[in-house]
N, C-alpha and C positions, 0 to 999 in steps of 0.2 A: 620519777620513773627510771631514770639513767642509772639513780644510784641502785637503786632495788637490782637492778638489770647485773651491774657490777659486782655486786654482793653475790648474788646466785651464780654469778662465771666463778668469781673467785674460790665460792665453795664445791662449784661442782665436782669434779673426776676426785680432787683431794680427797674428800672426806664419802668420798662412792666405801659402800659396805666391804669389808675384806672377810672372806670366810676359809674355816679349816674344815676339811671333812678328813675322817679317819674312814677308812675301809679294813673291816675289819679282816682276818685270817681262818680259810678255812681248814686248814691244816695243822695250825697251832693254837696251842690253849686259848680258849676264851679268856679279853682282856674284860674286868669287871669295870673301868676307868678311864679315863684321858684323863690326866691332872695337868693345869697352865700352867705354869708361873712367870712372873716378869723376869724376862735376864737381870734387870739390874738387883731384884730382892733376891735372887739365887745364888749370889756370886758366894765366892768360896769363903769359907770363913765370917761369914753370915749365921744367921741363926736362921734355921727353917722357915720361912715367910706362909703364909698363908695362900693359896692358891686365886688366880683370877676367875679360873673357871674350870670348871668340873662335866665332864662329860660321861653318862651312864649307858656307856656302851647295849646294853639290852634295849633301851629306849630312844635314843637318841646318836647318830655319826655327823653330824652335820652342827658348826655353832660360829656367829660371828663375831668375829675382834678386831682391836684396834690394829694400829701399824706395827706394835712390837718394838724389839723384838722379845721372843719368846723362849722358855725352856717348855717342850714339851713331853710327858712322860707316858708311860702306861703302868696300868697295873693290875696285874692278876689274880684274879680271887685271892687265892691263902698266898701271895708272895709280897715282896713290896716293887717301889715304881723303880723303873728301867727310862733312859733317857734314848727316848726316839727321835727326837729334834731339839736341837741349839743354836739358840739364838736365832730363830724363827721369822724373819720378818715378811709381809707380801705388800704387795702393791694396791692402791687402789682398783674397789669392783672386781679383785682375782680372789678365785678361788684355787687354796692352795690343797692335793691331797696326801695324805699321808699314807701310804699301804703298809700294813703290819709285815706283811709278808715280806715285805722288802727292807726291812727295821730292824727287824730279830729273827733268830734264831732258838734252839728248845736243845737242853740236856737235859737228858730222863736216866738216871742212876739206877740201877737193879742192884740187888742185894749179892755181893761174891759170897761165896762158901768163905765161915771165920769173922764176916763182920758182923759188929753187935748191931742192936737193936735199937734202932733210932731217936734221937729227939731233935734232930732237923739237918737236914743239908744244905753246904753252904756254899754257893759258886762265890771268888776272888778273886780279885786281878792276882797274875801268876807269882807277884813278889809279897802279897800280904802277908803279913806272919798270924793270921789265922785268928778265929773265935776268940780263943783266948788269951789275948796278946793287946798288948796296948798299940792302938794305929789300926787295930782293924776295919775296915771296910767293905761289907757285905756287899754285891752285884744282885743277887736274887737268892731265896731260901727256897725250901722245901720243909715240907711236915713229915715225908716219911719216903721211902723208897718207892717208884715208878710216878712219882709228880714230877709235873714237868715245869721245870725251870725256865722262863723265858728269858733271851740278854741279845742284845745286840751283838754285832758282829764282833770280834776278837778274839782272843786270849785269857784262858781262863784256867784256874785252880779248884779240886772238888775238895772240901771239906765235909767229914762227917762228925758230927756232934750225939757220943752214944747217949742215949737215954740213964746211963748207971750214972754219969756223973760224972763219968772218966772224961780223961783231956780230950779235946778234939783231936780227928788227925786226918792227915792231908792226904786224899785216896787217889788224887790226880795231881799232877804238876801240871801239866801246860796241854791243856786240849783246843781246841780250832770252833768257835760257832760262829757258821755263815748264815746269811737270812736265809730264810722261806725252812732252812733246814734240821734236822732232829740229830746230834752228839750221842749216841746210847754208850754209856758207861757198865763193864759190870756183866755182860750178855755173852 
């Protein structure tokens, strides 16, 4: 009986549930995702690892995991995932939340007089050398002018990619997106 006794102290608080709940934004675009992944399968220079858990935002903000820690992402219908938490870890029995709002930010591109006609837009950290360039590195896409890009906080590059085939070209150098908040490009 002592030992039983022992066994259940020893597992108690440690191995207590740890959950994330995502709240989602109701101000910026609907995220279609929470995508997990292990810090340690994500690290750089790694090949894409397979996700631990998937969250389908229409259905579900609430999911429980281990100790971590975690990369976690979002992702937007038509764009790809955005890193909203790294290396994630919580404590035993806590629930940790994550508010979109407080994550990201949204640039929405409207079309100037002169530019062509799209086949996607591309936000970039400020120094990428762009779409077509070896070393690029996409932050979030767009399919066409007034989607809205979602990215965390920073510094960012607008790329536009025309639809004829012609070179991409850099429509912004260095614009500012704060959470909760919308960049309008173009207006």
């Amino acid at each position: 009986m002592a030992f039983i006794l022992a066994v259940l102290l020893a597992i108690g608080p440690a191995d207590a549930e740890r959950t994330l709940k995502v709240i989602p934004s109701k101000t910026l675009p609907a995220m279609e995702l929470i995508v997990i992944y292990s810090s340690a399968s994500r690290a750089p220079g790694k090949p894409k690892p397979k996700p631990i858990a998937v969250l389908k935002l229409k259905t579900e903000t609430t999911i429980r995991l281990g100790e971590g820690p975690f990369h976690v992402y979002a992702k937007p219908k038509d764009g790809i995932e955005v890193l909203i938490a790294d290396k994630l870890s919580m404590k035993a029995g806590e629930t940790h939340e994550l508010k979109l709002d407080d994550l990201l930010g949204v640039v929405d591109v409207f079309q100037k007089e002169g530019l062509p006609k799209v086949d996607r837009l591309v936000l970039t950290a400020p120094d990428d050398p762009g779409p077509d360039e070896k070393g690029h590195v996409p932050v979030q896409t767009g399919s066409d002018y007034r989607v809205e890009m979602p990215a965390p906080e920073g510094f960012y590059a607008v790329w536009l990619v025309p639809a004829n085939g012609a070179r991409a070209q850099r429509i912004e150098d260095r614009i500012r997106v704060l959470p909760g908040k919308i960049v309008r490009i173009g207006n």
